[in-house]
C-alpha positions in Angstrom: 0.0 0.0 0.0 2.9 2.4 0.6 4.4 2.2 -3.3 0.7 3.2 -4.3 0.9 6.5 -2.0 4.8 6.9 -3.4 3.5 6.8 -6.8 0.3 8.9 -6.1 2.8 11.6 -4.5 5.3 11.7 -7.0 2.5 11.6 -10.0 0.7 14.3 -8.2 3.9 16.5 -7.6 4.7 15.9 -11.3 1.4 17.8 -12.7 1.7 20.0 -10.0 5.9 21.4 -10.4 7.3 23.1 -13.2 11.6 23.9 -13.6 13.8 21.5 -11.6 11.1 20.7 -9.0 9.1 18.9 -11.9 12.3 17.5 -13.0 13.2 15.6 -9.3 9.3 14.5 -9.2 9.8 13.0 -12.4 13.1 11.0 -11.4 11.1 10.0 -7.8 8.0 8.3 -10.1 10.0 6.6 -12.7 12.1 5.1 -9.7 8.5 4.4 -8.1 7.4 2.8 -11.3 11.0 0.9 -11.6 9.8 -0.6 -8.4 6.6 -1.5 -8.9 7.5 -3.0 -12.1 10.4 -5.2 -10.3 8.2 -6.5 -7.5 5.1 -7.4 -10.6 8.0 -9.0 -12.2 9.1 -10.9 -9.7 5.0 -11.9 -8.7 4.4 -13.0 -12.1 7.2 -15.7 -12.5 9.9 -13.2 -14.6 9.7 -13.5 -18.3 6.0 -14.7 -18.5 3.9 -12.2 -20.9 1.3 -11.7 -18.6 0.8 -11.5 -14.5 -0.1 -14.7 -13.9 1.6 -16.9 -16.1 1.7 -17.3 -20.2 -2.8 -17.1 -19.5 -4.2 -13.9 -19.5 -6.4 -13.4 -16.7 -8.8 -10.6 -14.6 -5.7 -9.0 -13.2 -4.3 -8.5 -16.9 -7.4 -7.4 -18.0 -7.9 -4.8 -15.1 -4.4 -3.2 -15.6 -4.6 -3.3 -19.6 -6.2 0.4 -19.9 
């Protein structure tokens, strides 16, 4: 639940900055995102195409849009 309010933050400070504020917002969500994508990565079993295997299921269909 805490890397959704990091991402939420740093998203939110994004639209919200402009100049080098924006700039360090931008660097904090990609490394937010980085994270996120590591840890759904490691969740889904690596190099599989979709979360919960090589199957596409509701969780793959929820994040699609």
């Amino acid at each position: 639940m805490w890397c959704f309010a990091q991402v939420l933050d740093a998203v939110i400070r994004v639209v919200k900055t402009q100049g080098e504020a924006q700039k360090a917002a931008m660097e904090d969500a990609m490394a937010c995102f980085e994270t996120l994508d590591d840890a759904l990565g490691k969740v889904s079993g690596g190099g599989s195409p979709f979360f919960g295997g090589h199957n596409m299921g509701l969780v793959d269909i929820m994040f699609s849009p």
